[in-house]
Kinemage of the C-alpha trace (Angstrom):
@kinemage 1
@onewidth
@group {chain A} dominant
@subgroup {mainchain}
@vectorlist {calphas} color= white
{ca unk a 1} P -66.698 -180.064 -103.548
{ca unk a 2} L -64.372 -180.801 -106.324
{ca unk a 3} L -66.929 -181.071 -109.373
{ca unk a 4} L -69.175 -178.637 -110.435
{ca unk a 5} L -71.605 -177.624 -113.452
{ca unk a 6} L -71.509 -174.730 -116.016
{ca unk a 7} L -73.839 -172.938 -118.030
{ca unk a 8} L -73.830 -176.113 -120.764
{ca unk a 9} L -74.400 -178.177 -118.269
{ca unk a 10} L -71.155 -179.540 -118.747
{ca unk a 11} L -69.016 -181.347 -115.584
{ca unk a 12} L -66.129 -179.135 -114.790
{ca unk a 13} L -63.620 -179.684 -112.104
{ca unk a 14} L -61.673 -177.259 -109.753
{ca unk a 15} L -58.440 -178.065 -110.805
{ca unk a 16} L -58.906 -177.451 -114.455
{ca unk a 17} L -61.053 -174.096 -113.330
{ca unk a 18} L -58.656 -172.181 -111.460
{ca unk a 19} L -58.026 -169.730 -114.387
{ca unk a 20} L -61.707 -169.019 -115.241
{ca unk a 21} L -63.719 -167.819 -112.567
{ca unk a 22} L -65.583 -165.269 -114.690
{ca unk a 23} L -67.740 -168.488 -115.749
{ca unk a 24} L -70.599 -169.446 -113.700
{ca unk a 25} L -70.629 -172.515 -112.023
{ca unk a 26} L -73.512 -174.665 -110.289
{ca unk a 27} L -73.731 -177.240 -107.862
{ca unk a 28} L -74.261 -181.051 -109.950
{ca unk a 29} L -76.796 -182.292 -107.361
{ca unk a 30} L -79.095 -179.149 -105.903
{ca unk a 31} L -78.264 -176.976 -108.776
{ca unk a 32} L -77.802 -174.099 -106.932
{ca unk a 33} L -75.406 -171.276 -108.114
{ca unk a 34} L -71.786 -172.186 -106.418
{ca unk a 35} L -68.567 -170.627 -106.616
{ca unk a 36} L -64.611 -171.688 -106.966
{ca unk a 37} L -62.732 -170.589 -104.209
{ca unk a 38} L -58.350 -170.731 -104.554
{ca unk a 39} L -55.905 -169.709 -102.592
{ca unk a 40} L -51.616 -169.786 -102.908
{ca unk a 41} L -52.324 -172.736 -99.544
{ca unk a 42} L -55.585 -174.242 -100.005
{ca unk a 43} L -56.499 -176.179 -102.444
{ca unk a 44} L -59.034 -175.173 -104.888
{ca unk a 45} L -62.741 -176.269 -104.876
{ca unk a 46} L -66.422 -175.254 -105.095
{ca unk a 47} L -68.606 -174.107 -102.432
{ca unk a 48} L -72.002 -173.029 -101.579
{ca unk a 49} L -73.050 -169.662 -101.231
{ca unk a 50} L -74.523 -168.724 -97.277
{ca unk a 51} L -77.685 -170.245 -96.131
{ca unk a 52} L -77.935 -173.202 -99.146
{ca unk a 53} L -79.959 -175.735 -98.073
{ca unk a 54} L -77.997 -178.514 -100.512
{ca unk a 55} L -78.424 -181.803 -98.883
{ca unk a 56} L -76.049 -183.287 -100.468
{ca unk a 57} L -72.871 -181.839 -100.426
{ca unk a 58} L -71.067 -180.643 -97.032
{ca unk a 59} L -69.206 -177.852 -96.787
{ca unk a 60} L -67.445 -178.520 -93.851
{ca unk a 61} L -64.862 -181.105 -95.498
{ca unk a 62} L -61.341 -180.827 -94.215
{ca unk a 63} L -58.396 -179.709 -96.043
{ca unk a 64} L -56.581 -182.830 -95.916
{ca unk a 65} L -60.234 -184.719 -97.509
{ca unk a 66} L -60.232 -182.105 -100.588
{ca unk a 67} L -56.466 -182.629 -101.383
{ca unk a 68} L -57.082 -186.561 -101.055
{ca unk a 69} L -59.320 -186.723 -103.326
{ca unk a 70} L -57.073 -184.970 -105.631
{ca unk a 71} L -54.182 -186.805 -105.543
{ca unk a 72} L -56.426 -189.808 -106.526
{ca unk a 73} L -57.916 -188.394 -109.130
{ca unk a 74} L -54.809 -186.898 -110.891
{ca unk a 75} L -52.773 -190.575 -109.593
{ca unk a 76} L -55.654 -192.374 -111.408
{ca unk a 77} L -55.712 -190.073 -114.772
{ca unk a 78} L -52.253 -189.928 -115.506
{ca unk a 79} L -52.695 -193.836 -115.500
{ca unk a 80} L -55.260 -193.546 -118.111
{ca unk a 81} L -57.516 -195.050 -115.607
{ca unk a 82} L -61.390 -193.584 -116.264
{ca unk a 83} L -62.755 -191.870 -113.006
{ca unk a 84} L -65.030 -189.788 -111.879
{ca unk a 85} L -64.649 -187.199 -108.589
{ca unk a 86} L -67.651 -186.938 -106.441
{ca unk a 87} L -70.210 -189.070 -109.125
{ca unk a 88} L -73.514 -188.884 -107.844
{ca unk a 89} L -75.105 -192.482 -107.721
{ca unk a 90} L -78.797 -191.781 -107.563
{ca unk a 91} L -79.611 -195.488 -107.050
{ca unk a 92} L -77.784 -195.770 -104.085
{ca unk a 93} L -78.939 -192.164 -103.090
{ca unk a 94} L -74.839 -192.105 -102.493
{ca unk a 95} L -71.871 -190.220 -103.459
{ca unk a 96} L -68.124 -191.775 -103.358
{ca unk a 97} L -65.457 -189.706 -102.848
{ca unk a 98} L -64.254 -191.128 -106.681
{ca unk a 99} L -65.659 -194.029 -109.033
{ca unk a 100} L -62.936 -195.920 -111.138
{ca unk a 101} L -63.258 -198.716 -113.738
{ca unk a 102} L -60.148 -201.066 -113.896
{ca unk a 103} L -62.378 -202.657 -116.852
{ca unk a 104} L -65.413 -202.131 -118.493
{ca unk a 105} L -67.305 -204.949 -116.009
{ca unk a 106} L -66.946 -203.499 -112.533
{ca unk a 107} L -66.908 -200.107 -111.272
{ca unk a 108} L -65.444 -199.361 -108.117
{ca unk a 109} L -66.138 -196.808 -105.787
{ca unk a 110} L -62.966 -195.364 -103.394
{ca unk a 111} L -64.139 -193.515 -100.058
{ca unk a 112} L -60.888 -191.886 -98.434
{ca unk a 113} L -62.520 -191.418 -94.780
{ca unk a 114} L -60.823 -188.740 -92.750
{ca unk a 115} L -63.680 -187.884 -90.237
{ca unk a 116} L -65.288 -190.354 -87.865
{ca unk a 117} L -68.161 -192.860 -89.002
{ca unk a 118} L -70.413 -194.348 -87.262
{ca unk a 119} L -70.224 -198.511 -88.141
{ca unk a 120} L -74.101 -198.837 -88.829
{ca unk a 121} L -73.475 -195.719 -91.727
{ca unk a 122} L -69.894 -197.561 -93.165
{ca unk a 123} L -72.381 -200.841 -93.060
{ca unk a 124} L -75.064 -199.103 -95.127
{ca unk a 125} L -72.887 -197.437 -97.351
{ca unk a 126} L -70.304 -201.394 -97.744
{ca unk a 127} L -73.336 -202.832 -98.640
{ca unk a 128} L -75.149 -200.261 -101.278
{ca unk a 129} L -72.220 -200.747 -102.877
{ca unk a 130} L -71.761 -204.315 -102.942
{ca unk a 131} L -75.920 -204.884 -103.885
{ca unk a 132} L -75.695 -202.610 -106.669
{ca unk a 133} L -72.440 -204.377 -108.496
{ca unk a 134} L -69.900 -202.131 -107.089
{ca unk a 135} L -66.603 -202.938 -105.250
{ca unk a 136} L -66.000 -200.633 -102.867
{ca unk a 137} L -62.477 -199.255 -101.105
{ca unk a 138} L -61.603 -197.394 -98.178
{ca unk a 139} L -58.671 -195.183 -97.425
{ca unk a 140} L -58.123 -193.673 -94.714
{ca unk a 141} L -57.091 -190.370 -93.625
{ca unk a 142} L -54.193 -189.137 -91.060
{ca unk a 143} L -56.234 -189.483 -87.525
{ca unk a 144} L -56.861 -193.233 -88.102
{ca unk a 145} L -53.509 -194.263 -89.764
{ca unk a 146} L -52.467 -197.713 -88.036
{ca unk a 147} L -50.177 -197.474 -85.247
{ca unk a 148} L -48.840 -200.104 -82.831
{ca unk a 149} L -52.278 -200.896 -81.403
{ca unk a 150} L -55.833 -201.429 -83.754
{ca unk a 151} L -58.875 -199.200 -82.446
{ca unk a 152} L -62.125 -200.085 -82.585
{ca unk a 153} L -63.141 -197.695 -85.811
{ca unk a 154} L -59.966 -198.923 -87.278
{ca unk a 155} L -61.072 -202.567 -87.501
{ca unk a 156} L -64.527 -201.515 -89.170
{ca unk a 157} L -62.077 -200.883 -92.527
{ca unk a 158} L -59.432 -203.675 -92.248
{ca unk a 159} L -60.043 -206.053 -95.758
{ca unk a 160} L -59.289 -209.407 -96.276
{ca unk a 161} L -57.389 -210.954 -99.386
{ca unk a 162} L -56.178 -214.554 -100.300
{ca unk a 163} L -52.516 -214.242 -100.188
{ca unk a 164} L -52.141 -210.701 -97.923
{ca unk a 165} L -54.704 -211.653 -95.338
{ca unk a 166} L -55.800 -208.912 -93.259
{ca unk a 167} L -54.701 -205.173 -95.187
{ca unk a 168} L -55.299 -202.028 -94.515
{ca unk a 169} L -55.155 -198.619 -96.533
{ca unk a 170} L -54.617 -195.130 -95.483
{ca unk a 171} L -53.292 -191.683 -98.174
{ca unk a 172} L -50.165 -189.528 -96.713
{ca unk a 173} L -51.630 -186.661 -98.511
{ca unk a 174} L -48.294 -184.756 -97.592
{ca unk a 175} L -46.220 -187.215 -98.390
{ca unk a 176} L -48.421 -187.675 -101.614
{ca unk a 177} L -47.612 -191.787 -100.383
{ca unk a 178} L -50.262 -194.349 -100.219
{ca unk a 179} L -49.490 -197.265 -97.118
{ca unk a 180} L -51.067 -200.881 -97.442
{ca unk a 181} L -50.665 -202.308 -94.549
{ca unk a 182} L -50.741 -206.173 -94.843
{ca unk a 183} L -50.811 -209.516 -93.280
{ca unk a 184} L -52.134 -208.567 -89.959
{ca unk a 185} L -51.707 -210.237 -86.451
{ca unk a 186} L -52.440 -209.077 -82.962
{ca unk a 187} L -50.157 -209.955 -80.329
{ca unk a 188} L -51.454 -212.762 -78.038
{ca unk a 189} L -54.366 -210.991 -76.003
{ca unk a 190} L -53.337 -207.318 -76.025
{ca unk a 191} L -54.888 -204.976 -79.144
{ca unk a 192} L -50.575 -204.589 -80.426
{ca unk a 193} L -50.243 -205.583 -83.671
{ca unk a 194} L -47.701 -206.741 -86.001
{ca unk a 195} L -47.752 -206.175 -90.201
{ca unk a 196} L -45.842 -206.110 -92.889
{ca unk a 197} L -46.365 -202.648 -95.224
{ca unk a 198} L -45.777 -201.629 -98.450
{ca unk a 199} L -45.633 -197.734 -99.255
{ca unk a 200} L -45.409 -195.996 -102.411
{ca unk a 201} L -45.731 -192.644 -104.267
{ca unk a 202} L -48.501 -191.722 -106.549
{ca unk a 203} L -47.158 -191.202 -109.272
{ca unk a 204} L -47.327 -192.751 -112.564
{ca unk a 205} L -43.469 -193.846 -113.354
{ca unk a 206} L -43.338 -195.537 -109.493
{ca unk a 207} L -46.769 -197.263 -109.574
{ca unk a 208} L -49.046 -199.015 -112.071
{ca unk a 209} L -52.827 -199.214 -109.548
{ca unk a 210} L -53.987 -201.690 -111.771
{ca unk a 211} L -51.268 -204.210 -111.149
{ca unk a 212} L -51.653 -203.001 -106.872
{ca unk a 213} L -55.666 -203.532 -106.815
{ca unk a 214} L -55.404 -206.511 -109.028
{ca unk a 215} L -52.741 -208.596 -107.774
{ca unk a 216} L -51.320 -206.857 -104.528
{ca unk a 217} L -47.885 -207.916 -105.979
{ca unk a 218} L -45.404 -205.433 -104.389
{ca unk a 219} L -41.699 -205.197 -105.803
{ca unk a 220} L -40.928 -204.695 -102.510
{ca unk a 221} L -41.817 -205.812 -98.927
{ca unk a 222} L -41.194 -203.526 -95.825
{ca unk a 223} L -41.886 -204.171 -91.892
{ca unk a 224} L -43.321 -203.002 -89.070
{ca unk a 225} L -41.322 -204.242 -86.353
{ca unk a 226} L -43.159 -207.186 -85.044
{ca unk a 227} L -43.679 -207.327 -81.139
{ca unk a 228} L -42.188 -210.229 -79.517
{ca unk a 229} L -44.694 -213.741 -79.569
{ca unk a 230} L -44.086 -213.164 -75.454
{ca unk a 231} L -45.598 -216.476 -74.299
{ca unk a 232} L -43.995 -216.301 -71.189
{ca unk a 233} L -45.668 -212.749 -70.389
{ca unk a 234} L -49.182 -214.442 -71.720
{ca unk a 235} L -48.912 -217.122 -68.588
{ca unk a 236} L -48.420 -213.874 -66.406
{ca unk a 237} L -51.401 -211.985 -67.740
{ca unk a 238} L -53.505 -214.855 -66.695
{ca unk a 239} L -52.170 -215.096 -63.378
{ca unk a 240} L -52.170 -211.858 -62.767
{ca unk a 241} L -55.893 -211.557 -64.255
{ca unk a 242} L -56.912 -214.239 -61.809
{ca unk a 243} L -55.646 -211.700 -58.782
{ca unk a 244} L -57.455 -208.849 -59.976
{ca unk a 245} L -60.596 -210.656 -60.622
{ca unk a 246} L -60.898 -209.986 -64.348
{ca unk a 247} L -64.197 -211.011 -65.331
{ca unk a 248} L -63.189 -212.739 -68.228
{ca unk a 249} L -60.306 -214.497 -66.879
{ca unk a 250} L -62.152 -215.690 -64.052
{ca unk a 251} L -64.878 -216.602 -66.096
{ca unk a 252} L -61.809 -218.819 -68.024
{ca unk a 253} L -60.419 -220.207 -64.674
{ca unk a 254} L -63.571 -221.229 -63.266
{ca unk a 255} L -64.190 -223.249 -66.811
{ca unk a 256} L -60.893 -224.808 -66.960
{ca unk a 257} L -61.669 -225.796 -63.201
{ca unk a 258} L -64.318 -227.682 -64.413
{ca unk a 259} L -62.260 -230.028 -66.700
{ca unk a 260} L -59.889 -230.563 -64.130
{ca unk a 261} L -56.981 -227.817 -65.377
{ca unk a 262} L -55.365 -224.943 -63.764
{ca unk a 263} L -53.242 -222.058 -65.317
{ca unk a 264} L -50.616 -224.301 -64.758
{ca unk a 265} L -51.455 -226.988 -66.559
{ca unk a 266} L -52.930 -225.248 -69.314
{ca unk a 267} L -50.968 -226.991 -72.160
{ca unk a 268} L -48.648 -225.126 -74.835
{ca unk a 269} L -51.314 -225.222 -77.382
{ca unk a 270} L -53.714 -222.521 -75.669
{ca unk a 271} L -50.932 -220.255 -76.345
{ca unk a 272} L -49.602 -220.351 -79.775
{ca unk a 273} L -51.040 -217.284 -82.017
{ca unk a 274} L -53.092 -218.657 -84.607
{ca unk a 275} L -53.261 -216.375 -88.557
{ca unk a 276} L -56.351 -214.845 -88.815
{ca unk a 277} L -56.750 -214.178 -84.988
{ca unk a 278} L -57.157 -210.296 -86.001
{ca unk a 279} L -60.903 -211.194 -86.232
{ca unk a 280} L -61.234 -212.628 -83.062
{ca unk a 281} L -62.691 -210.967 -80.253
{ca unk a 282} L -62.900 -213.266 -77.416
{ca unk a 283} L -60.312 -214.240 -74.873
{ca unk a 284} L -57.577 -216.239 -77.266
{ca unk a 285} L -57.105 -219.123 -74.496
{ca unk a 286} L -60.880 -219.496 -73.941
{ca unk a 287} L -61.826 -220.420 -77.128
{ca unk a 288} L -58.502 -222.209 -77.872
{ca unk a 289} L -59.188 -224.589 -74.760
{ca unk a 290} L -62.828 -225.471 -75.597
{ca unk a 291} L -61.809 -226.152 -78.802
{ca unk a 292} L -59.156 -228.389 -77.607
{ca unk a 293} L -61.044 -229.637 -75.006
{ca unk a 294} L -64.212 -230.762 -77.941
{ca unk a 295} L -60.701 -233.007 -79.417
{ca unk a 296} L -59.495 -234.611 -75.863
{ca unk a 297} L -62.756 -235.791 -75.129
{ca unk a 298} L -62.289 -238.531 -78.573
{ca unk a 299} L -59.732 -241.015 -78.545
{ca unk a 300} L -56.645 -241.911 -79.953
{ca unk a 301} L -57.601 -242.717 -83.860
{ca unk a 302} L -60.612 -241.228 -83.717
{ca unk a 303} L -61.338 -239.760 -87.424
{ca unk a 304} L -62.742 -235.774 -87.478
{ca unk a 305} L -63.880 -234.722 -90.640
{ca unk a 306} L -64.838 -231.630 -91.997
{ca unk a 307} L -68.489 -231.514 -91.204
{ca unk a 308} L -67.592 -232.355 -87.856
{ca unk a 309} L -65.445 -229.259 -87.900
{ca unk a 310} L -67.879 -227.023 -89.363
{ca unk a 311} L -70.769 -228.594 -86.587
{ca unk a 312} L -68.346 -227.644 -83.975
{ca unk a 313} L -67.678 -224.009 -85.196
{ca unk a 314} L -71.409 -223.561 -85.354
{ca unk a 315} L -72.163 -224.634 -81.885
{ca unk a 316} L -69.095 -222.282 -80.359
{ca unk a 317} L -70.550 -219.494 -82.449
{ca unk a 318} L -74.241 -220.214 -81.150
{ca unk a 319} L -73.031 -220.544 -78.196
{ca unk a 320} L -70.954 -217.054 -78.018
{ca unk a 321} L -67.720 -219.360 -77.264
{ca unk a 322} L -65.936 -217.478 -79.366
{ca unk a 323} L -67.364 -214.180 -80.765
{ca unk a 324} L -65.802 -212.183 -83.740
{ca unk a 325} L -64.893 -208.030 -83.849
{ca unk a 326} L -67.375 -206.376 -85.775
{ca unk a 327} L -65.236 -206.315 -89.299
{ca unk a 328} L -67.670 -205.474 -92.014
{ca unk a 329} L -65.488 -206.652 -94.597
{ca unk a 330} L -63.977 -209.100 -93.529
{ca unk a 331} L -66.521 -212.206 -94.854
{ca unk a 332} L -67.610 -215.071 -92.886
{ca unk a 333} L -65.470 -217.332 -94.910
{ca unk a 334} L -62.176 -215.657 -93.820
{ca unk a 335} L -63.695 -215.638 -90.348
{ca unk a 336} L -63.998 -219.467 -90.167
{ca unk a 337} L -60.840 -220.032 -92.488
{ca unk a 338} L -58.885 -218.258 -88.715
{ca unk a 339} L -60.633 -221.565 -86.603
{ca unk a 340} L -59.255 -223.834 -89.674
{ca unk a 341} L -56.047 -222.446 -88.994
{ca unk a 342} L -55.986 -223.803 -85.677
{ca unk a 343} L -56.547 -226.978 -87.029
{ca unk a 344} L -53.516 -226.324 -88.836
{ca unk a 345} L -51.466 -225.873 -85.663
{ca unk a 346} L -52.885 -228.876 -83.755
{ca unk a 347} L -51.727 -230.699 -86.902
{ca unk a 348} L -48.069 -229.246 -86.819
{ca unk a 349} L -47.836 -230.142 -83.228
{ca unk a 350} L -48.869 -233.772 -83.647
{ca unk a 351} L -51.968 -233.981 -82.064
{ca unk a 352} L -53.593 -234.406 -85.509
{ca unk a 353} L -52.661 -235.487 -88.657
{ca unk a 354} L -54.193 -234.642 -91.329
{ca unk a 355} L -55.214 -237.419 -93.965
{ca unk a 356} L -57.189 -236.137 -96.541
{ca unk a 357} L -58.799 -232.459 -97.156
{ca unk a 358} L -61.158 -233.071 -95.189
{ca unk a 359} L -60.409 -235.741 -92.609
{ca unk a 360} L -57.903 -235.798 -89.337
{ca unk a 361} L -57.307 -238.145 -87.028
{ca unk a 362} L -56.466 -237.878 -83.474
{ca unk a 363} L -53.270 -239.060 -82.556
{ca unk a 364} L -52.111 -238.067 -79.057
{ca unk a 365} L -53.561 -235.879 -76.119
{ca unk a 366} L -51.844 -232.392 -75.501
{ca unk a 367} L -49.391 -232.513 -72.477
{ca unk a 368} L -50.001 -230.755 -69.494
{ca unk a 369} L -47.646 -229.154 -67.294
{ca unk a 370} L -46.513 -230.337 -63.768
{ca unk a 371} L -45.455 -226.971 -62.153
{ca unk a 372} L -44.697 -223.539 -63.451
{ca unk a 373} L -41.015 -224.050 -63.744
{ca unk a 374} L -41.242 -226.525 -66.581
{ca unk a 375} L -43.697 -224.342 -68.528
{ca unk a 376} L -42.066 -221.699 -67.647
{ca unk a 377} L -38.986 -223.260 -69.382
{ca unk a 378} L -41.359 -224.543 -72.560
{ca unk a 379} L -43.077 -221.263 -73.076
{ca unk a 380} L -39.123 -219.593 -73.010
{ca unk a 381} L -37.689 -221.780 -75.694
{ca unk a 382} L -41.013 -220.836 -78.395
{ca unk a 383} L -40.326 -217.646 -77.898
{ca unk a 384} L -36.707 -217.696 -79.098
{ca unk a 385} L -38.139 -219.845 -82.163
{ca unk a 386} L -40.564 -216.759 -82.298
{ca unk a 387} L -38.014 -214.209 -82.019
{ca unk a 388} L -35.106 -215.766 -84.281
């Protein structure tokens, strides 16, 4: 731990303490006698004395989570931003890693999670925050930085804002470099993302946190290099899905079937990536197609309006035709906002046109393919518009 008590009773941290170790210090939550340990490699911090029963406080926090939380607490200082390191919240029965107030209204509490979690604890912890007036964000530590490809825990912490979309955090504590990772996508149906990321150092001449919490208005925009939209290779994956007798995909062919398609005639709308799809969890085409399919069955001029929409998304959801990744923070909203967006794309490609907020109308039926050469051809030229 990084906070401890003295005699007075008085807060004190470890990296103000590292002179005086003749004082005695005591743990703020069990109040059991604790002492500073420092070294010329580790950093410096309190720690129980063998066989404490302290419920609280672990002892078996790793380097790289001690040092973390220091480099947050002296970034957020030197910014004259008010925090506290390890405040116990005794409503909550919790105890973030560090509680900041951007202004006097809302307090928010920072957990930088280097360890693993299960997602029923980060639930109960999301939520006693959000109950009890508190915003709540997570950083995370080196083992669960975002790669090429999202995991499963990884998702559990991916936000959502307005303008950014899907964003992720994660602390370089070596670097002493903070990473949002921003704007989101997977790619088609494998877990291989794509982003755009903004880095920076804390410190306070290179970075203001209030304007980067606040706003999320970078001076600067970096990129992960986007895989290819391949939707040549997506056509392939079904096939070749079909031959090894994916469940899913078969499940998709044999439904398809049904309305008198193949994997040929699929048309070009089943395939285009739609913003948002991050949150998404089953098969892209499937849910694409029966949401296409609900709009072939009207005719030409037929008016959809919202409620319609919103009836629709309700029944696919009920239904488990399409089923969304367990994202804790990412709200329901956002999650219907990503089916919207399709709506968007149907619009763009003519099959709708949008008259009013709230209102489309149906204006042509998607084309179907005749053989694979011509969608072969189709699905070739979107991906150079993709890749250009």
């Amino acid at each position: 731990m990084l906070v401890a008590v003295n005699a007075h009773n008085q807060h004190v941290y470890a990296l103000d303490e590292q002179k005086n170790t003749h004082q005695k210090f005591y743990c703020p939550q069990c109040n059991e006698p604790v002492f500073l340990k420092k070294g010329l490699i580790k950093q410096a911090h309190f720690t129980h004395f063998k066989n404490s029963n302290c419920a609280i406080f672990s002892e078996g926090e790793t380097e790289e989570h001690v040092l973390g939380k220091s480099l947050l607490y002296q970034w957020f200082t030197q910014q004259d931003i008010p925090c506290q390191l390890e405040a116990y919240l005794p409503n909550l029965k919790q105890r973030p890693d560090l509680l900041i107030w951007l202004d006097e209204q809302t307090p928010i509490a920072i957990e930088f999670q280097c360890s693993a979690l299960s997602a029923q604890r980060m639930i109960e912890r999301t939520s006693g925050y959000n109950e009890n007036g508190y915003k709540v964000y997570w950083i995370l530590g080196h083992n669960y930085h975002l790669k090429d490809k999202i995991t499963k825990f990884q998702r559990l912490f991916v936000n959502e804002h307005k303008a950014l979309g899907c964003y992720f955090l994660e602390l370089h504590v070596n670097l002493k470099k903070l990473t949002i990772h921003y704007q989101i996508c997977e790619d088609g149906h494998s877990s291989r993302i794509a982003c755009h990321y903004y880095q920076f150092k804390l410190t306070k001449k290179e970075t203001n946190m209030k304007k980067i919490i606040q706003q999320l208005d970078f001076p600067s925009l970096n990129y992960i290099v986007e895989p290819k939209k391949r939707l040549v290779q997506e056509h392939y994956f079904l096939n070749k899905g079909r031959n090894y007798q994916v469940p899913e995909i078969v499940s998709f062919q044999k439904h398809i079937y049904k309305c008198g398609d193949s994997l040929i005639s699929l048309p070009l709308e089943v395939y285009l990536p739609v913003r948002g799809q991050l949150v998404i969890k089953s098969l892209p085409y499937f849910w694409k197609y029966i949401f296409l399919e609900w709009i072939m069955n009207k005719s030409i001029g037929d008016v959809i309006t919202k409620k319609d929409f919103m009836n629709k998304v309700k029944y696919m959801i009920k239904n488990e035709e399409v089923v969304f990744h367990l994202m804790p923070l990412i709200s329901n909203k956002y999650k219907i906002k990503c089916l919207e967006n399709y709506m968007v794309i149907l619009n763009e490609r003519g099959i709708l046109a949008m008259v009013s907020n709230s209102e489309w109308i149906v204006q042509k039926k998607p084309t179907r393919f005749k053989n694979e050469k011509e969608k072969i051809d189709q699905l070739s030229i979107f991906d150079q518009l993709f890749e250009s």
